[in-house]
N, C-alpha and C positions, 0 to 999 in steps of 0.2 A: 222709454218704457211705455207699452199703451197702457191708457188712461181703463184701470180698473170697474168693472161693473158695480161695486159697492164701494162708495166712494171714502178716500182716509180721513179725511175732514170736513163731513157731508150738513145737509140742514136737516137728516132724517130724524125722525122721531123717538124719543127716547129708549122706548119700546123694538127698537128695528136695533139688528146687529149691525150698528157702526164702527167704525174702527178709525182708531190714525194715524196719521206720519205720523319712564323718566327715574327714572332713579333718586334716590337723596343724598345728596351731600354730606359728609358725615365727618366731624375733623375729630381727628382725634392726638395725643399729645404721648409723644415717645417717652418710657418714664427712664429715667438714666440711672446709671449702675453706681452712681454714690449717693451716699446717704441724706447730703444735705445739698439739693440741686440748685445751681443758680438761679436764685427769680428774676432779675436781669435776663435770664437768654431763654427762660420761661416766657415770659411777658414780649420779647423780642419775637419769638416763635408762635404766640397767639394776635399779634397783630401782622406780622409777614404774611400767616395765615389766611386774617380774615382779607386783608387786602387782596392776596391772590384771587380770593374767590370772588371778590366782590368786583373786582375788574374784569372776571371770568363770564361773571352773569351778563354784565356792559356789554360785553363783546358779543355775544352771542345774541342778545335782543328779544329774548324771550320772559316775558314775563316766570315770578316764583310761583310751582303750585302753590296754594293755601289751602285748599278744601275739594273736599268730594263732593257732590251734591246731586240728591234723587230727586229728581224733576216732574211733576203730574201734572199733564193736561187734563181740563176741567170743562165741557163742552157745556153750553147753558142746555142742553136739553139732559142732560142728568145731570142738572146743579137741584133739582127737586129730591131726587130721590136715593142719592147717591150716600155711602156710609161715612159718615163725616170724621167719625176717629178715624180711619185711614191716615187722614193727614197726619199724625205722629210720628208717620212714617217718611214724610215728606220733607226737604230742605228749602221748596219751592211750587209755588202751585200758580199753572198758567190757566187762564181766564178764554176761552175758545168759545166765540172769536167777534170781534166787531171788524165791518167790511168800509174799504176806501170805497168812496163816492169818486167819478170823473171830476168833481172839480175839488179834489182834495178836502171835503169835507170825510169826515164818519158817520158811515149809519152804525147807530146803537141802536137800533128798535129793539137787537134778543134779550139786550140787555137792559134789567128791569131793574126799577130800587129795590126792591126784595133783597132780591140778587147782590148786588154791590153789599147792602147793608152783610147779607152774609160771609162774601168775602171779605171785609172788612173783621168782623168776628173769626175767623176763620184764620184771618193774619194774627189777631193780637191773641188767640187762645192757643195756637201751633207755635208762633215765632215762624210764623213765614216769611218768607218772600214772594211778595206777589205782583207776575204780571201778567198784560194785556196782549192776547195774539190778533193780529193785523191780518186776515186775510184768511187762508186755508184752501183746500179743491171747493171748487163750485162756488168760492170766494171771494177770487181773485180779478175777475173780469175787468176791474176798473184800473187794477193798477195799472197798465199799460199807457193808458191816457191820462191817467194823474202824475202818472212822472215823469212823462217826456215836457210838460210843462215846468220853466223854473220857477211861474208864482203860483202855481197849485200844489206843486212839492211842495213848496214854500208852506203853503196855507195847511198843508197835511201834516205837515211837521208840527205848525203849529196849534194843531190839533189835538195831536197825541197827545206832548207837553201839556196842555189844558188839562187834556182826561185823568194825563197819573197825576198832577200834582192837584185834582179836585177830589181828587175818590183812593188817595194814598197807595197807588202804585209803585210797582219800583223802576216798573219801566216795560218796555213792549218788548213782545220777539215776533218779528216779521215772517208771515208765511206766503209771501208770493210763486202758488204753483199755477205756471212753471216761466219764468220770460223765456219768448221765444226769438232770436235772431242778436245778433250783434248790436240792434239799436235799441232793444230793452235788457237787454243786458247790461249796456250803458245808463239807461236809468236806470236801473238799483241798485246799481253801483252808486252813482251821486246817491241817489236814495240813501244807502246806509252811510257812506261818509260823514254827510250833512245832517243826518239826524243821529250821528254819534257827535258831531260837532256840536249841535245843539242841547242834546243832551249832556253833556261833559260837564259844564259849570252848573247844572243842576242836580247833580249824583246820582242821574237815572241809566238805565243802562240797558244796552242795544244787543238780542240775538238773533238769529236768525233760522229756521228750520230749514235743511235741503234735502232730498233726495240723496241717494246713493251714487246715482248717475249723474247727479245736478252737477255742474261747472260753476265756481264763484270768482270771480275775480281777485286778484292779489290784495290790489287796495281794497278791496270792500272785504274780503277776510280781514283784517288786520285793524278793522275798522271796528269788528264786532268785538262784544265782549265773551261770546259762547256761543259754539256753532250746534245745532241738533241736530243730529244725523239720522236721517230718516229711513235706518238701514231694514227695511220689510218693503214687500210688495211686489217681490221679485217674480218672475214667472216659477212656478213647482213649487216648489217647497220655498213659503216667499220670506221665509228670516232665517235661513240658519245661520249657525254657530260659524260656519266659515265663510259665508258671504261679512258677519259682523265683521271679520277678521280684513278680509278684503277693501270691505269700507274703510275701514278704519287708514289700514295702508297706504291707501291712496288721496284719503286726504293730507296723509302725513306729508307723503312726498310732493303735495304741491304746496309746502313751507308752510302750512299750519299746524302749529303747536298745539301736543297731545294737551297741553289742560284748558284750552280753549273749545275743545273737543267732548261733548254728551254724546253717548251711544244711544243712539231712539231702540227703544223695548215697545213688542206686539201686546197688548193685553188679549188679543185675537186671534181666530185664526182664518184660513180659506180653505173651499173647498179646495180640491185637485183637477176636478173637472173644468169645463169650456167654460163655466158660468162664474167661475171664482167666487163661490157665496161667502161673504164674513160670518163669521160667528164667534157673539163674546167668551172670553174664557167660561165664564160664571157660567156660560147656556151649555157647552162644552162638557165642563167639570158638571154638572145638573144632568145633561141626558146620558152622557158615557161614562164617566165614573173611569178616568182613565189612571194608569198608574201616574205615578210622579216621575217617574224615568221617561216617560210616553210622547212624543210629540207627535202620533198622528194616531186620528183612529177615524173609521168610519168613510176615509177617505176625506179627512178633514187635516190640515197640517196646522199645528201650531207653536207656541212656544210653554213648556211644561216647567216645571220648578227644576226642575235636573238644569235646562237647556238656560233660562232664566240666571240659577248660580254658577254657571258657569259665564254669563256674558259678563256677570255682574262683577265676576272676580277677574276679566280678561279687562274689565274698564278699568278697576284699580291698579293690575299688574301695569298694566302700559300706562300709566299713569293721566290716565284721561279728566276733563274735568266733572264728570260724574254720567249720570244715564238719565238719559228721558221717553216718558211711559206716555204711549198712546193706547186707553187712556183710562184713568185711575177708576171710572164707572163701569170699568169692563168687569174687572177684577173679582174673584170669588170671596166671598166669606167666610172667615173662621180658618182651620188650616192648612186649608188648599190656596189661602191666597197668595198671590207671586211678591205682593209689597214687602210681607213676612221675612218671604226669601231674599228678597235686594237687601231688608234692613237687615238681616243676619252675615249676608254676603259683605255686604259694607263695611261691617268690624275690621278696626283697625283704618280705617282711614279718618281722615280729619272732617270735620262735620260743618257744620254752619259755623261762622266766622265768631 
């Protein structure tokens, strides 16, 4: 896909339209035509049962859904201004973004104590979960020489590790857009391996954002604990409802399981012209006042509450492991906002753990 005129995960300024990247089991117990039934073959028939299933899940290797979970990226240039009950609405709020340095260190300069401290409040007054993203567009530049090195991986890992367990993380989701060739691809594959390895006896936990188009390796899928699907930004009309459809599909079929799987949501939209301008919902909903059924006006395509409860009920149906919003500062006020419509969409699935 070329590389976007307004970028998904940019260093723009607060002010500027940025934008960014099963079924259930169910047992049930046959009631028998006499009146006083054997508890012996009762009891016989709910452990036959549970075993069956319990060898069934072994076999197959896939982890049990537990939960659905709405996902908000939080970029530090609207971590000032941003409407902070929002997060109510939230199961999860990601931290966007502090950049790998070539020799595996982290630069945190956007990230200020302010800041941290807020996240921090922001965890214990929501019941979040909160983490750190690694990278982004215009990001990313270093990972490619921090990780083909094994003691600057090294040193980046133990990096990470530092940051959440100093400032109460719960863990990072890696955004390297995009490796290019077979030999960075190779590292970030170790990449995620080894810092799901490292992380594992610490109870922090590893996702990762890709592209629709992106290729992830088997081991390094399998490695992550939640994959972001960064299904927008497509050429024309750059989110619909059947491109989600699409993505989803085709990550399926290269052996990643649906609840390991987030559906990434536009808070944005773009022009239709050569220029692709972003524009936030909020500015959107502000100058056109479009229906709620509406996902384009003005020559602007976006994603509207209609297109919004529909992706959001296509993540539960397929029983994915929730959706993730690029990004929660776009978002309208009051009741046009799309958060609204996920947490109403969402009923009926399982929530935070």
């Amino acid at each position: 896909m070329r590389k976007p005129k307004t970028s998904r995960r940019s260093d723009a300024p607060p002010d500027r339209n940025d934008r960014r990247r099963p079924s259930r089991n169910q047992l049930t117990m046959a009631r028998t035509t006499t009146n006083r039934p054997d508890r012996r073959v009762v009891w016989l028939l709910i452990l036959l049962g549970g075993v069956t299933i319990s060898d069934r899940a072994v076999d197959a290797g896939e982890p049990v859904k537990k939960t659905f979970s709405v996902v908000g990226y939080l970029p530090e240039y609207r971590a000032r201004g941003f409407d902070k009950t929002v997060c109510r609405h939230l199961d999860e709020l990601v931290f966007f973004s502090v950049e790998p340095r070539a020799d595996g260190t982290l630069d945190t300069s956007r990230l200020k104590p302010a800041m941290v401290e807020q996240l921090g409040q922001l965890k214990r007054k929501y019941r979040l979960r909160l983490r750190l993203c690694i990278g982004g567009w215009e990001r990313s530049s270093a990972f490619a020489t921090c990780c083909a090195n094994d003691a600057t991986r090294a040193r980046f890992i133990r990096q990470m590790i530092d940051f959440c367990r100093s400032h109460t993380f719960d863990g990072v989701d890696l955004d390297w857009e995009h490796p290019k060739g077979p030999v960075q691809q190779a590292s970030y594959t170790r990449l995620i391996v080894e810092t799901k390895r490292a992380f594992r006896p610490l109870r922090l936990s590893v996702t990762a954002a890709i592209a629709g188009w992106q290729q992830l390796s088997p081991t390094a899928a399998k490695s992550l604990d939640r994959i972001h699907l960064m299904s927008y930004d497509a050429d024309g009309r750059h989110s619909t409802l059947q491109q989600a459809r699409n993505d989803i599909d085709r990550l399926r079929r290269t052996g990643i399981p649906a609840e390991r799987i987030c559906l990434g949501l536009p808070f944005y939209g773009r022009s239709l012209d050569k220029k692709r301008t972003a524009h936030t919902y909020a500015e959107i909903v502000r100058r056109f006042a479009p229906a709620a059924t509406v996902d384009e006006t003005n020559g602007i395509y976006f994603n509207g509450p209609s297109t919004i409860r529909q992706k959001t009920r296509l993540a539960v149906s397929s029983g994915l492991a929730g959706v993730s919003i690029w990004e929660i500062g776009q978002d309208a006020r009051g009741p046009r906002s799309l958060l609204r419509v996920i947490s109403k969409s969402r009923r009926g699935s399982v929530g935070r753990p």
